[in-house]
MOPAC internal coordinates of N, CA, C and O (Angstrom, degrees):
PM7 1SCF
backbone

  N    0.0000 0     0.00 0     0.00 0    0    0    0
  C    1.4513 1     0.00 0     0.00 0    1    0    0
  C    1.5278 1   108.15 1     0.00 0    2    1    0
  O    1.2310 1   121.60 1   -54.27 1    3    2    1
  N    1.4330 1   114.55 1   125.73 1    3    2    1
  C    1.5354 1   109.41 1  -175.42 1    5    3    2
  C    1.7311 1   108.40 1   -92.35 1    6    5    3
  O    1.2310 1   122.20 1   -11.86 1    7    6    5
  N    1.4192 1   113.40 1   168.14 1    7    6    5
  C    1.1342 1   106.59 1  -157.38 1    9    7    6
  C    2.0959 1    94.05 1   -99.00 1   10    9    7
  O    1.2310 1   125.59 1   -22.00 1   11   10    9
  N    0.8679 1   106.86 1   158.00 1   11   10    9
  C    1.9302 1   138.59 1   172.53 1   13   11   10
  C    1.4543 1   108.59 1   -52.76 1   14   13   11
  O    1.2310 1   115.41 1   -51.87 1   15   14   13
  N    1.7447 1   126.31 1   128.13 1   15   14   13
  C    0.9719 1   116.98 1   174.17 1   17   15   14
  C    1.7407 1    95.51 1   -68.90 1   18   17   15
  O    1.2310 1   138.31 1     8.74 1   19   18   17
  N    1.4494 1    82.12 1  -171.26 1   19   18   17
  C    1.8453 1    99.65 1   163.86 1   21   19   18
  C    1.6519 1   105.32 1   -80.83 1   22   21   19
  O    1.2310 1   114.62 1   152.44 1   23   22   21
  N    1.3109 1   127.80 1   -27.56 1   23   22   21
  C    1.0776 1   126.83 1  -162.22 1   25   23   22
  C    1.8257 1    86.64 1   -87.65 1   26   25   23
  O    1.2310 1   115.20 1   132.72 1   27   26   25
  N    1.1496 1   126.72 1   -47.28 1   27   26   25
  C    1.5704 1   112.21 1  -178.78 1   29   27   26
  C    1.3674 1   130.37 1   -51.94 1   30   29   27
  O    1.2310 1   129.93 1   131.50 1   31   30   29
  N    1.9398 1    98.45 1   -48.50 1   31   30   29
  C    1.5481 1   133.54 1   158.35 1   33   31   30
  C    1.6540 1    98.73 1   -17.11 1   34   33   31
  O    1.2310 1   128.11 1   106.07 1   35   34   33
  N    1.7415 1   101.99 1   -73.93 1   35   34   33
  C    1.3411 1   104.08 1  -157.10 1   37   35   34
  C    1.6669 1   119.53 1   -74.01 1   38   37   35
  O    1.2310 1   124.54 1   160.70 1   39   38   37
  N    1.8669 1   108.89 1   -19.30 1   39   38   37
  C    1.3246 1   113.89 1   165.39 1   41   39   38
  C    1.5793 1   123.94 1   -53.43 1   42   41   39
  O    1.2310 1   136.13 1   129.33 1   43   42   41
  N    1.7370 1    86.38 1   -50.67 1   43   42   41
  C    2.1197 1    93.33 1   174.13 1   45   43   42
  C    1.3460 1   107.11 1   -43.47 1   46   45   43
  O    1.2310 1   122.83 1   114.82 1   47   46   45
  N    1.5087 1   112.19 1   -65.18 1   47   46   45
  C    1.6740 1   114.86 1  -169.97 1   49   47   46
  C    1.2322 1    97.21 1   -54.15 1   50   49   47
  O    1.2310 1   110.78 1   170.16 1   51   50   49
  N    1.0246 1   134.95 1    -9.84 1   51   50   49
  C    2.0316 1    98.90 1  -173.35 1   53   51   50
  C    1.5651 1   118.25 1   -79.77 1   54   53   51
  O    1.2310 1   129.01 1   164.79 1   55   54   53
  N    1.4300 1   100.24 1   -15.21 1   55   54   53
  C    1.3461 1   117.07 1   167.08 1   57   55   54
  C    1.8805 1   118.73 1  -105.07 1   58   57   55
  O    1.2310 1   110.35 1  -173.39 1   59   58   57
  N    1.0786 1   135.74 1     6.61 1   59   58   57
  C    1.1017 1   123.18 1   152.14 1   61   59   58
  C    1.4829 1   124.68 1  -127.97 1   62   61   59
  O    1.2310 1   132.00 1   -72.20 1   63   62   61
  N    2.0041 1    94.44 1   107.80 1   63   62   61
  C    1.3438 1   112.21 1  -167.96 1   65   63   62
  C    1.9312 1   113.26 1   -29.87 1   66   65   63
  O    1.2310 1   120.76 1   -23.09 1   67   66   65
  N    1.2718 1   116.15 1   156.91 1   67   66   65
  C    0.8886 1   129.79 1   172.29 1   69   67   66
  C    1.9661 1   121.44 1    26.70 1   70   69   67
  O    1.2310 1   122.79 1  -135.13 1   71   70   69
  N    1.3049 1   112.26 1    44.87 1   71   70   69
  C    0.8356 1   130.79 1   167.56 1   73   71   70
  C    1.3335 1   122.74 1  -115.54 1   74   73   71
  O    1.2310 1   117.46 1   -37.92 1   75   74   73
  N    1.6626 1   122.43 1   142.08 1   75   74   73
  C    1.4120 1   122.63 1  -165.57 1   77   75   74
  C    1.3682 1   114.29 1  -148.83 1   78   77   75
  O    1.2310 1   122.32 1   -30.43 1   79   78   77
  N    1.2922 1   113.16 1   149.57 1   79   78   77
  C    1.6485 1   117.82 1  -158.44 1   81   79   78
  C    1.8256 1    90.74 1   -98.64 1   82   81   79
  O    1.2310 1   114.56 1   -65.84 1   83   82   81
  N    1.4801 1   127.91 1   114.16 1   83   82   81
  C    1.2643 1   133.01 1   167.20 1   85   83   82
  C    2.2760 1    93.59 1  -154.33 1   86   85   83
  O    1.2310 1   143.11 1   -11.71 1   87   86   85
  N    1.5227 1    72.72 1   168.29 1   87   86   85
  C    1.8876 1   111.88 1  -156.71 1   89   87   86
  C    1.6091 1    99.76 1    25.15 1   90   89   87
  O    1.2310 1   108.55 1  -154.42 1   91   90   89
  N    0.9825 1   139.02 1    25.58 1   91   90   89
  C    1.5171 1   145.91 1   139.00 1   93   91   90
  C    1.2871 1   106.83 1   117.10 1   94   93   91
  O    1.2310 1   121.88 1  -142.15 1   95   94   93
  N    1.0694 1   114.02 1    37.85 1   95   94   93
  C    1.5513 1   139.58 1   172.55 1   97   95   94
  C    1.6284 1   121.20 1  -117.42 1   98   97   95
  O    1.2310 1   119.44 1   -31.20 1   99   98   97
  N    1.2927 1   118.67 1   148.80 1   99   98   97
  C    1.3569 1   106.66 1   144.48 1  101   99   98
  C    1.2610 1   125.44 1   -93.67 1  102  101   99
  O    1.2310 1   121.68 1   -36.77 1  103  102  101
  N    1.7265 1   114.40 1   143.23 1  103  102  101
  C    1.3838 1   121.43 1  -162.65 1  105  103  102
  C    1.6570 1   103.94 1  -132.60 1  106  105  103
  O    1.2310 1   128.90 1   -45.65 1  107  106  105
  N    1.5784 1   100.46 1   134.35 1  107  106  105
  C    1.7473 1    93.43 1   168.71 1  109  107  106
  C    1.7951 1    89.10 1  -153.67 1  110  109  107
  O    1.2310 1   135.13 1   -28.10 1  111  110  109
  N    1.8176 1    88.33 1   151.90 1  111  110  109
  C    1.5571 1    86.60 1   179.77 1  113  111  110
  C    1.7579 1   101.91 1   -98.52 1  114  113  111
  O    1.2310 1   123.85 1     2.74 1  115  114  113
  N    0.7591 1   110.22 1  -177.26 1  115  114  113
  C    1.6336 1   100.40 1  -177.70 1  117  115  114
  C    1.7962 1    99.36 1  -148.47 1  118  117  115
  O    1.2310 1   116.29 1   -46.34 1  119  118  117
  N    1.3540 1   124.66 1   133.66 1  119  118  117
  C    1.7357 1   125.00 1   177.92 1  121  119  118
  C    1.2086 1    97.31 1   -98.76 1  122  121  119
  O    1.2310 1   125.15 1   -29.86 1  123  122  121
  N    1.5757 1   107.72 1   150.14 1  123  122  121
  C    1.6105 1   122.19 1   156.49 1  125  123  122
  C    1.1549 1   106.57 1  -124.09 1  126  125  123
  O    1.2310 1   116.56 1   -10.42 1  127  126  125
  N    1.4428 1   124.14 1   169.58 1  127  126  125
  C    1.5316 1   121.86 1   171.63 1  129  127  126
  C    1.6841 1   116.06 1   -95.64 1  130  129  127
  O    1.2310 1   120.02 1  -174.70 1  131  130  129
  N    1.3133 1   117.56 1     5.30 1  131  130  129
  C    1.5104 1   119.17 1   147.57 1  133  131  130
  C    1.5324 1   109.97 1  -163.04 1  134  133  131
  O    1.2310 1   125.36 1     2.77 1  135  134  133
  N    1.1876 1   107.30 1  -177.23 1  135  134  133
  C    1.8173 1   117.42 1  -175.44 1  137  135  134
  C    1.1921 1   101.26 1   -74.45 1  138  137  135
  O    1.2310 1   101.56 1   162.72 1  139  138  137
  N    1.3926 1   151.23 1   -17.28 1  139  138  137
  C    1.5884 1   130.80 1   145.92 1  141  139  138
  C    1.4103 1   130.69 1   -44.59 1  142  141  139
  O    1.2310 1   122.81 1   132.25 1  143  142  141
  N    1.3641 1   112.22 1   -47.75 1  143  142  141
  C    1.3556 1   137.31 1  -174.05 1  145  143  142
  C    1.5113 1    91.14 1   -66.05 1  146  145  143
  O    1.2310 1   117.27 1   124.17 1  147  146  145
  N    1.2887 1   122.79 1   -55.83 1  147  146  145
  C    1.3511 1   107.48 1  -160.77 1  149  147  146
  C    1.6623 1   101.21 1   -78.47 1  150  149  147
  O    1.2310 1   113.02 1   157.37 1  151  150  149
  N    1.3395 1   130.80 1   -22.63 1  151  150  149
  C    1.3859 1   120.75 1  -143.05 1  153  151  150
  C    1.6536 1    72.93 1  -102.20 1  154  153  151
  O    1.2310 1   108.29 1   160.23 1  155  154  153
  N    1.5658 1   139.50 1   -19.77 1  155  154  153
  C    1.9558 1   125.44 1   171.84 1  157  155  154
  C    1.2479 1    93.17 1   -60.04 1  158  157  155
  O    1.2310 1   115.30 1   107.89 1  159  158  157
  N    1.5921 1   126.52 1   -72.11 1  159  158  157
  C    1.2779 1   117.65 1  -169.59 1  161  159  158
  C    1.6538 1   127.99 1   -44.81 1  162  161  159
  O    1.2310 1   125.66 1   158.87 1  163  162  161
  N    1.4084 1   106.72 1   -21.13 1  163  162  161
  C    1.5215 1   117.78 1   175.32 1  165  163  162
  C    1.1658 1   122.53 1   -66.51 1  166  165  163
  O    1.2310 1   130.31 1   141.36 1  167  166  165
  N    1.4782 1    97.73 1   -38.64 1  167  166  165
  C    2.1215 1   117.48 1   165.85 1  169  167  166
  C    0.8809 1   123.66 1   -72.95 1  170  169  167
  O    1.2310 1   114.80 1   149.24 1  171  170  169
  N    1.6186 1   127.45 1   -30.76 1  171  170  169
  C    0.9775 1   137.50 1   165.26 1  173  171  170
  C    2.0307 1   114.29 1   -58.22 1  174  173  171
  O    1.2310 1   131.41 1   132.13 1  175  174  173
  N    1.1129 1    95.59 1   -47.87 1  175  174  173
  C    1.6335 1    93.08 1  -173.43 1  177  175  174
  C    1.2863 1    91.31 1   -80.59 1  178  177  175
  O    1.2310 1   102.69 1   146.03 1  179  178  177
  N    1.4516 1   149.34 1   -33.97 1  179  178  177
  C    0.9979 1   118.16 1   165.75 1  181  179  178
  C    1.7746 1   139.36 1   -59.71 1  182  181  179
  O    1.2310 1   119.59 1   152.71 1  183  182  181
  N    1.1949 1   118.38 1   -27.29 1  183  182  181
  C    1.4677 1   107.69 1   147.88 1  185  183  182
  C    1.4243 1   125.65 1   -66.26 1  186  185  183
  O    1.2310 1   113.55 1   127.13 1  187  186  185
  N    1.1582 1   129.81 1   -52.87 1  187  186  185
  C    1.4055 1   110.20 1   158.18 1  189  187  186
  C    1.6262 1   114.27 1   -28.85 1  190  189  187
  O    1.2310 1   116.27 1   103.36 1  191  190  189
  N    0.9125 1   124.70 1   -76.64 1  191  190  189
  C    1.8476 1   130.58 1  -158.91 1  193  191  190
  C    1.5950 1    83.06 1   -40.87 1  194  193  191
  O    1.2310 1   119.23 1   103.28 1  195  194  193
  N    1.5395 1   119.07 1   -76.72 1  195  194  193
  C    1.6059 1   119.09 1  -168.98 1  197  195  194
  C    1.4017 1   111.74 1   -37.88 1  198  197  195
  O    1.2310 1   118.58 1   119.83 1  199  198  197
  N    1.4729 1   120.31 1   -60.17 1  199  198  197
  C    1.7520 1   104.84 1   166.65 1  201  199  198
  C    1.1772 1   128.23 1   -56.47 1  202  201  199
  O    1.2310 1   111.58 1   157.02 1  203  202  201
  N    1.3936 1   133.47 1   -22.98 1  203  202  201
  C    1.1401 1   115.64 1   163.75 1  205  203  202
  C    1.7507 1   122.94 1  -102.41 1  206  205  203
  O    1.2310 1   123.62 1  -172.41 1  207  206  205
  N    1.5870 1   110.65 1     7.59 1  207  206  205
  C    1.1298 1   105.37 1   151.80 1  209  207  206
  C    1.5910 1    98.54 1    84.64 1  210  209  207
  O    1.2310 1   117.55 1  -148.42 1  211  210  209
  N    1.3450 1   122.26 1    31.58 1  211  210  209
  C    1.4782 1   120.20 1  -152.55 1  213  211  210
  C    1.9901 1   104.86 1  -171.63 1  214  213  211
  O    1.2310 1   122.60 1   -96.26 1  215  214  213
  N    1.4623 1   112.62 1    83.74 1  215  214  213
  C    1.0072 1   131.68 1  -154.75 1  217  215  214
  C    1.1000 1   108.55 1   -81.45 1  218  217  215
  O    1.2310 1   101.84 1   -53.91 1  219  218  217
  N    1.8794 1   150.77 1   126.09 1  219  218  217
  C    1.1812 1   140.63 1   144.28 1  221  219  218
  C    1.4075 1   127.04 1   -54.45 1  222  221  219
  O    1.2310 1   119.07 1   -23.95 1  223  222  221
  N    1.2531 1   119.38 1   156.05 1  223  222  221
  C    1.5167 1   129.86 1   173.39 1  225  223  222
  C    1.8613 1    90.03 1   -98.58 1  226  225  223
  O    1.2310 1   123.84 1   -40.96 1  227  226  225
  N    1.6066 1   110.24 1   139.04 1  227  226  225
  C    1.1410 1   105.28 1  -164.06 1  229  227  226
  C    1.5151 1   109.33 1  -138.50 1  230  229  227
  O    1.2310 1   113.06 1    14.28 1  231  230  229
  N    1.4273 1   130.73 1  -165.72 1  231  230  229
  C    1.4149 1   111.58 1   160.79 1  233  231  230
  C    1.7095 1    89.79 1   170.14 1  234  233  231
  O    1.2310 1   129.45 1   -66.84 1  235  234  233
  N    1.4351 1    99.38 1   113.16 1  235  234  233
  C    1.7716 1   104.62 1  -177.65 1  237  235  234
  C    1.6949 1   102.61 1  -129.23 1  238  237  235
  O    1.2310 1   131.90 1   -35.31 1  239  238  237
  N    1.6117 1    94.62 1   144.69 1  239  238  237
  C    1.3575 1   120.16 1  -155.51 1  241  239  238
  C    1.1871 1   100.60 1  -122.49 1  242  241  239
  O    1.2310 1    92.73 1   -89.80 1  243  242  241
  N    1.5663 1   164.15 1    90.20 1  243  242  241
  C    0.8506 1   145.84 1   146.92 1  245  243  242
  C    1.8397 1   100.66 1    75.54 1  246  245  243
  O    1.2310 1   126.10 1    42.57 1  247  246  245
  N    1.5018 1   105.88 1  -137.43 1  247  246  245
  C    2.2966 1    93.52 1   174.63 1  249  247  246
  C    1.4349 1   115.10 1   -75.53 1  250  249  247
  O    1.2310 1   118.15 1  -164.61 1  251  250  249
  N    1.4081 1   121.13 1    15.39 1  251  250  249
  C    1.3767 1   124.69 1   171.27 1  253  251  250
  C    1.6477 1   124.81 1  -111.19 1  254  253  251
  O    1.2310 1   131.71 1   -44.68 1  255  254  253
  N    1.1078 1    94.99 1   135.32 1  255  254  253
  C    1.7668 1   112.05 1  -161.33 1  257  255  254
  C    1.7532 1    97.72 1  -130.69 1  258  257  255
  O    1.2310 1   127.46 1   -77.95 1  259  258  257
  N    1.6726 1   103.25 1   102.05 1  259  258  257
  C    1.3718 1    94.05 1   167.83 1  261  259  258
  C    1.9759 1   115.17 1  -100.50 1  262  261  259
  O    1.2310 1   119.78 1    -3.62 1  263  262  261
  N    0.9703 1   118.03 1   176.38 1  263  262  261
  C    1.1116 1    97.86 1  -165.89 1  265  263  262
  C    2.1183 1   100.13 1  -166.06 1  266  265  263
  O    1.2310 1   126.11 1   -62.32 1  267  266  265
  N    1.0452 1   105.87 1   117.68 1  267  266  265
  C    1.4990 1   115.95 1  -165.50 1  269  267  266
  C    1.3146 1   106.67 1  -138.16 1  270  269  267
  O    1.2310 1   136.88 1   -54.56 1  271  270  269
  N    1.8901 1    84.91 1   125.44 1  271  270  269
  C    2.2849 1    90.25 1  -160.91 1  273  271  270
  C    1.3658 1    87.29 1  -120.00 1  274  273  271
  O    1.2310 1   117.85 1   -54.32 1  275  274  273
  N    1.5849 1   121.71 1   125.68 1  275  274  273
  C    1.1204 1   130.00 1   146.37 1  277  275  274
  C    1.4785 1   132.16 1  -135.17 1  278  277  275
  O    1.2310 1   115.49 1    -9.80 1  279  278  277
  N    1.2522 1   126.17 1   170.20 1  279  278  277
  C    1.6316 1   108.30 1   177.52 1  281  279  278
  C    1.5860 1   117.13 1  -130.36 1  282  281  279
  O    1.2310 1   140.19 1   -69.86 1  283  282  281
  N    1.8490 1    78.43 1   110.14 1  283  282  281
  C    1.5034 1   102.86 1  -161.83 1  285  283  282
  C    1.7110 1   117.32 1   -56.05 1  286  285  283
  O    1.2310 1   118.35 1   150.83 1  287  286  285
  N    1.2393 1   120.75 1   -29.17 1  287  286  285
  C    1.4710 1   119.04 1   163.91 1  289  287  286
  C    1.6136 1   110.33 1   -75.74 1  290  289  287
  O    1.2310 1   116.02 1   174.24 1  291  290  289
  N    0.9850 1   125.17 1    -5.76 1  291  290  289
  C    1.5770 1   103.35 1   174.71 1  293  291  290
  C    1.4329 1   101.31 1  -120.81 1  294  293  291
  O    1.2310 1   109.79 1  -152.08 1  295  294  293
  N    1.3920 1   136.76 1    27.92 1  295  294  293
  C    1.2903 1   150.08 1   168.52 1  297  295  294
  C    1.4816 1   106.47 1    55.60 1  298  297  295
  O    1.2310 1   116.99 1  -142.28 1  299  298  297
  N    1.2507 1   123.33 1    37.72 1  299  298  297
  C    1.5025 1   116.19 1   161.92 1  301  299  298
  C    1.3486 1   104.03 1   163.94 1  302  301  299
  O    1.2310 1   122.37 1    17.51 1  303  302  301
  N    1.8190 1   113.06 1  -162.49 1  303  302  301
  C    1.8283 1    96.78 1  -171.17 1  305  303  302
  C    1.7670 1   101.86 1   -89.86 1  306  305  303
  O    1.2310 1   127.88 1   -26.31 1  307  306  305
  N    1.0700 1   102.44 1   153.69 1  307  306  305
  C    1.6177 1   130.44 1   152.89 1  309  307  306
  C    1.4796 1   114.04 1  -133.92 1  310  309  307
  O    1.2310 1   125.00 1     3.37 1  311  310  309
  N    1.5897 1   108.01 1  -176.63 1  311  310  309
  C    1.1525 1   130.69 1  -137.62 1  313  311  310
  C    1.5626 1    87.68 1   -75.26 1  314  313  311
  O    1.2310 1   114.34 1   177.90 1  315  314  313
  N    1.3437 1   128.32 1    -2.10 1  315  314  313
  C    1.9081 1   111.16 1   173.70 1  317  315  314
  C    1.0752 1    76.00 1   -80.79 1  318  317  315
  O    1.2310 1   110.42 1    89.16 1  319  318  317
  N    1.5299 1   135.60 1   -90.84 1  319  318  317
  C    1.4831 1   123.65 1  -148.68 1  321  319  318
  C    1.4164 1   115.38 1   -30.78 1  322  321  319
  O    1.2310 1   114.62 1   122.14 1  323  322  321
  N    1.3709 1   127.79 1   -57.86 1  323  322  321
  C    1.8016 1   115.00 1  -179.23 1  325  323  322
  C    1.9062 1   115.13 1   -48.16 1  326  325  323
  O    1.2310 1   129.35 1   135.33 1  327  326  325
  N    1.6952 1    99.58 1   -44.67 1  327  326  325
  C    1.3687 1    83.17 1   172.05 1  329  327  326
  C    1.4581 1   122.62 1   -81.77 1  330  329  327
  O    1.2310 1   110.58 1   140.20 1  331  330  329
  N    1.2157 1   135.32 1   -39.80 1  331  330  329
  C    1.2815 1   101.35 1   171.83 1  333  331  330
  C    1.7511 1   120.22 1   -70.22 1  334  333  331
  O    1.2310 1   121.93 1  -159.60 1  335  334  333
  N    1.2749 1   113.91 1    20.40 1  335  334  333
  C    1.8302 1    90.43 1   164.55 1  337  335  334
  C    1.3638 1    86.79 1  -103.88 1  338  337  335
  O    1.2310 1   103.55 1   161.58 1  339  338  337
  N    1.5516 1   147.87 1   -18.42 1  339  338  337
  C    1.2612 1   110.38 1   176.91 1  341  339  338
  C    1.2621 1   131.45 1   -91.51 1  342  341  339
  O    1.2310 1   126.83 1  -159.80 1  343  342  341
  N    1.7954 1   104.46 1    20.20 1  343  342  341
  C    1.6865 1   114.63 1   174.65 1  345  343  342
  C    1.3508 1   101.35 1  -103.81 1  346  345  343
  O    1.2310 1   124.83 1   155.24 1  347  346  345
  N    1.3860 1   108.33 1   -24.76 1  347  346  345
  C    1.9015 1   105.81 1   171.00 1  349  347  346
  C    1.6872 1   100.44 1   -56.79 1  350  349  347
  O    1.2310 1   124.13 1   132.24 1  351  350  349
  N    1.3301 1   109.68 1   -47.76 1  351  350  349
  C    1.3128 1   118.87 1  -158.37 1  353  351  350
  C    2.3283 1    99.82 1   -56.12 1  354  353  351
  O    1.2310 1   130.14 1   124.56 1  355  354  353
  N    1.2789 1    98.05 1   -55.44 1  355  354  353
  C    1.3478 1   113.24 1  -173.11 1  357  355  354
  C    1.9775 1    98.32 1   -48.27 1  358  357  355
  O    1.2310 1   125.71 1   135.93 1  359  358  357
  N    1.4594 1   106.64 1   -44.07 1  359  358  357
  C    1.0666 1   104.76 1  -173.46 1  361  359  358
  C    1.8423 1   114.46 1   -60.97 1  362  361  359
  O    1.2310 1   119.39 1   141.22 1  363  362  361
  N    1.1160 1   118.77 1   -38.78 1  363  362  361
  C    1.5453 1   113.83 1  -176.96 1  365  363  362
  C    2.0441 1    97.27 1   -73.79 1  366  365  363
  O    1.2310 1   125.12 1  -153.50 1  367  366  365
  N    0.9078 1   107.76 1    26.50 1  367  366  365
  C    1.8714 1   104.19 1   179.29 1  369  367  366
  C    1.6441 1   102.34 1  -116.23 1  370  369  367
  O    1.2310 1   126.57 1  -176.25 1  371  370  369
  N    1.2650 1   104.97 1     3.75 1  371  370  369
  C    1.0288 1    95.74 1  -157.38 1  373  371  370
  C    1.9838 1   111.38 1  -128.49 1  374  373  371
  O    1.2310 1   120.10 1   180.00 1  375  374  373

């Protein structure tokens, strides 16, 4: 999988709210209103990642869920990272 210009980078983001391209990842923090809420949504992205075979680097705090998608064999993001943030994304609609 080859990796995303900056110019693609910045096309993906224009469509997934509050998401941002830093240390060569995409990164978004995400709030819950307690450490349940955040630790369902944590399970939740973890079946996603297993179906698509495409794991986040993560880090949850109490209602905070950070969450940083990159693809570590092709040294930065490509097109798994855009799709799974826009199935994370589908998931908070739901």
């Amino acid at each position: 999988m080859s990796l995303l210009t900056a110019d693609e980078i910045r096309q993906a983001l224009a469509h997934l709210p509050n998401w941002c391209y830093q240390e060569n990842a995409l990164f978004k923090e995400f709030s819950f209103r307690d450490f349940s809420s955040a630790f369902a949504f944590v399970t939740r992205v973890a079946l996603l990642a297993e179906k698509f075979n495409h794991h986040p680097n993560w880090s949850n705090s109490y209602g905070k869920v950070h969450l940083k998608l990159t693809t570590h064999e092709a040294g930065g993001v490509t097109e798994k990272d855009i799709h799974l943030a826009q199935q994370i994304e589908q998931l908070l609609q739901h």
